[in-house]
C-alpha positions in Angstrom: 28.5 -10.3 11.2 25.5 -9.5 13.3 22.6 -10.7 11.6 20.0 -9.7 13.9 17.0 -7.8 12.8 14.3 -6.0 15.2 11.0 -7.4 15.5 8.6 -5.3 12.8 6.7 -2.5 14.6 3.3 -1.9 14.1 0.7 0.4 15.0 -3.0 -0.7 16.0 -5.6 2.0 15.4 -9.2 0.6 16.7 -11.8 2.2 19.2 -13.6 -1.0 20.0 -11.6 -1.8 23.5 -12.3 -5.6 24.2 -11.5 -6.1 20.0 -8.0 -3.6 20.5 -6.6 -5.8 23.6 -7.7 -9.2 21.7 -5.7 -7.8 18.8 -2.8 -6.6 20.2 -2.2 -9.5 22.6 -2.3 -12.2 19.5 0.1 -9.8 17.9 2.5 -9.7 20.8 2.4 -13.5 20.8 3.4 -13.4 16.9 6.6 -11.2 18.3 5.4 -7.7 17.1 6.0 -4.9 18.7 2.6 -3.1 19.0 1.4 0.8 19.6 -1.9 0.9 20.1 -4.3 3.8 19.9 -8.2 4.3 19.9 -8.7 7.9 18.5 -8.1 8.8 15.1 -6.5 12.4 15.5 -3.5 10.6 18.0 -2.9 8.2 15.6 -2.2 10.4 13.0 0.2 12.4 14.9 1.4 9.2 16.3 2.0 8.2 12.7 3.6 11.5 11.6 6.0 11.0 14.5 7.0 7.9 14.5 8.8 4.8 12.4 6.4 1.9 11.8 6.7 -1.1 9.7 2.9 -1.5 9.6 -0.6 0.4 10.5 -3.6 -1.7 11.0 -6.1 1.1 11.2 -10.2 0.9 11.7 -12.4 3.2 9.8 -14.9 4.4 12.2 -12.9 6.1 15.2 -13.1 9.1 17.3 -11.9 12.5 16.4 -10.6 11.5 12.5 -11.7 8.7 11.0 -9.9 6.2 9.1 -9.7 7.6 5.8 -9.2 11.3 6.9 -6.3 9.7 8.8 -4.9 7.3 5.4 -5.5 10.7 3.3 -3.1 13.2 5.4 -0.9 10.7 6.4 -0.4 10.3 2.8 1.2 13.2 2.5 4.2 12.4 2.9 4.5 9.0 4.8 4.4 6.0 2.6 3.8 3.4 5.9 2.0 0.5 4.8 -1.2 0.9 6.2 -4.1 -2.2 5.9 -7.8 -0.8 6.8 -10.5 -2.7 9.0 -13.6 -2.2 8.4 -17.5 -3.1 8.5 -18.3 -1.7 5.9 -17.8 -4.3 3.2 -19.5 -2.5 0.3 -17.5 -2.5 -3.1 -16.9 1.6 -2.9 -16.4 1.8 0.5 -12.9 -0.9 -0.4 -12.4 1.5 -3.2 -12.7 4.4 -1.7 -10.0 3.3 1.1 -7.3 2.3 -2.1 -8.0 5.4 -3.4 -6.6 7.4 -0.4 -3.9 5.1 -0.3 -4.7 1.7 1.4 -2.3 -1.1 1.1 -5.1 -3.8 2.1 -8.9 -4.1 3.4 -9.9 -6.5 5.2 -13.7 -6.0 6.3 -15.3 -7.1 9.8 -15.3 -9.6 11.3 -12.5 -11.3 10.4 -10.3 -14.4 11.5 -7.2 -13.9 13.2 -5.7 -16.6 10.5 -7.2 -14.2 7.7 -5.8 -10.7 9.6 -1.9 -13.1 10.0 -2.1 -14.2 6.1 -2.3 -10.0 5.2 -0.2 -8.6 7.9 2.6 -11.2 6.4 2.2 -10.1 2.9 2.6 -7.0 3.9 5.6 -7.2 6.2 7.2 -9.7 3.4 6.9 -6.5 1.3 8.3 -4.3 3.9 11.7 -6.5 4.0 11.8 -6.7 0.3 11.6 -3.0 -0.1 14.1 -2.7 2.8 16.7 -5.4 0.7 16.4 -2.7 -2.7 19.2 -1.1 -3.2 17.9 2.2 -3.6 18.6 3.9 -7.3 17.9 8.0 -7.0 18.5 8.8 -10.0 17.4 6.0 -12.6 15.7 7.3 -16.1 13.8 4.9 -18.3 13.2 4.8 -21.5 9.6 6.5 -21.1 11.6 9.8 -19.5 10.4 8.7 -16.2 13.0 9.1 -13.2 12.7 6.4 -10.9 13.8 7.3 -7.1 13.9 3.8 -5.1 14.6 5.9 -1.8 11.6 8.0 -1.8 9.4 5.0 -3.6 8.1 7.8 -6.1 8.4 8.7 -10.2 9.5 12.2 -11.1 8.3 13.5 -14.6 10.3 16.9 -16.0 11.0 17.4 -12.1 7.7 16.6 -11.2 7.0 13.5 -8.4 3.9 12.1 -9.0 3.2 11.4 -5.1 2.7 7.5 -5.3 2.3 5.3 -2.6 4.9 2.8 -2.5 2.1 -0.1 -4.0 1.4 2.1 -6.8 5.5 3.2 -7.4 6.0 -0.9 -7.4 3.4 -1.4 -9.9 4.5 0.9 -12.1 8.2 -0.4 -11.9 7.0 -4.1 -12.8 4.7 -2.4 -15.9 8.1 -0.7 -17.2 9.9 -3.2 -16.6 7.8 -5.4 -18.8 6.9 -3.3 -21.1 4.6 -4.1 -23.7 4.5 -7.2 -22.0 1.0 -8.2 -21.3 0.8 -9.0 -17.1 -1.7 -11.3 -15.7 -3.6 -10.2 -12.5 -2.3 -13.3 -10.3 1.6 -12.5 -11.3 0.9 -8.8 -10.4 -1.0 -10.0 -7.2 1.7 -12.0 -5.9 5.0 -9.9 -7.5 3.2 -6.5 -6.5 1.1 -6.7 -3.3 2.8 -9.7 -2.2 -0.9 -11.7 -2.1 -3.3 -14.3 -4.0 -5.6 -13.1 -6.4 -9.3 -13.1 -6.2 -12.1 -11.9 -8.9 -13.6 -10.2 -5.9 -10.4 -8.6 -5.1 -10.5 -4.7 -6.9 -7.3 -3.6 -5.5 -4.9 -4.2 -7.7 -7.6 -2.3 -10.5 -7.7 0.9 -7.7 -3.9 1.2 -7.9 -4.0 1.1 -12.1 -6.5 4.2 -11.9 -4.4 6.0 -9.5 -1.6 5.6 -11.1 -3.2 6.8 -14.1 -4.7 9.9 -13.2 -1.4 10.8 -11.5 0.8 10.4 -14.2 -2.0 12.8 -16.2 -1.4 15.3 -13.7 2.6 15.6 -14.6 1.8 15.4 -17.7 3.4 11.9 -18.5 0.2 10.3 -20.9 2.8 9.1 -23.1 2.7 6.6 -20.4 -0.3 4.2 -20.8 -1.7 1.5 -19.0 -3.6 -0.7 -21.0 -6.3 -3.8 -19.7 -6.0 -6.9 -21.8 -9.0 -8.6 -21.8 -9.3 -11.8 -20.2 -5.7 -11.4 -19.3 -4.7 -8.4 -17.4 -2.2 -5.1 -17.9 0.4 -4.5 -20.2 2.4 -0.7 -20.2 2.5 0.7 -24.1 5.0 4.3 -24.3 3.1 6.1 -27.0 5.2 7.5 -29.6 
């Protein structure tokens, strides 16, 4: 049996040129494969185009920026995609997990810091890869869960989750009425340790939220424990 996998493939989105050739040449090292781009409107179509395991992708760029680029590529691509920022405030992270962010890791940064992420997030990547896809898998909330597509269908309704938010979910149902810290979603969901500075893992709970409101699945509830962390209650 051939056992060999390809080296992970991943796209470097950053306008700053003596930062994009530092990046990409410790990357190489590491054995990725690396795109790299500066503008934010080739990315995207770059993106759109082709496979990639991850996008490391700056904010501030040239012709889109970052988060126009996250928001359409959203659309319909569920790439994991870690911004890179200077802008560190507390919206400006939430703001990128809103539209869809996998991580954020704000400027300047070590390369040992940027390695710890990009490993979570390729760990995921092979996890998700492992799955033995289930298209057709109804719970006992009425949800259908498709594994391929990484998305929750409600009376023929997806609800358009990113594939953090769709794994989230799973682990709530799975558990349900079981009341989940944040450090065993941290490290079961998003594949990283958690921080009290750290608000993703709260961003994916309100997106999930609002979007199973909008298929009309608010049987499905999402509740904070305090002091503890989620737990999933189907209303009756």
């Amino acid at each position: 049996m051939n056992d060999y996998q390809p080296p992970p493939c991943v796209l470097l989105v950053e306008d700053d040129a003596e930062l994009r050739e530092q990046l990409c040449l410790h990357l190489q090292r590491r054995g990725l494969v690396v795109q790299v781009c500066e503008r934010g409107d080739a990315a995207l179509l770059l993106a759109q185009r082709e496979p990639f395991d991850l996008i490391l992708l700056d904010i501030m760029l040239p012709g889109l920026d970052g988060l126009k680029v996250l928001s359409q590529l959203r659309q319909a691509h569920g790439t994991p995609v870690m911004l890179m920022s200077a802008l560190g405030a507390e919206q400006d992270r939430i703001s990128g997990f809103t539209q869809g962010a996998d991580d954020y890791l704000p400027k300047p940064f070590s390369l040992a810091e940027l390695d710890a992420r990009i490993d979570a997030l390729l760990r995921r990547v092979a996890l998700d890869r492992r799955a033995t896809p289930t298209r057709a898998e109804t719970d006992m909330a009425g949800l259908i869960r498709d594994g391929h597509a990484q998305d929750i269908h409600y009376h023929q309704r997806p609800a358009g989750f990113t594939s953090s938010e769709y794994r989230l979910l799973c682990t709530l149902l799975d558990h349900a009425g079981e009341a989940l810290s944040k450090a065993f979603l941290y490290q079961q969901v998003l594949h990283r340790s958690y921080t009290r500075l750290d608000r993703g893992l709260d961003v994916h709970v309100c997106n999930i939220r609002r979007k199973l409101g909008q298929i009309g699945a608010d049987h499905v509830q999402i509740q904070a424990v305090r002091g503890q962390g989620y737990v999933l209650v189907v209303a009756g």
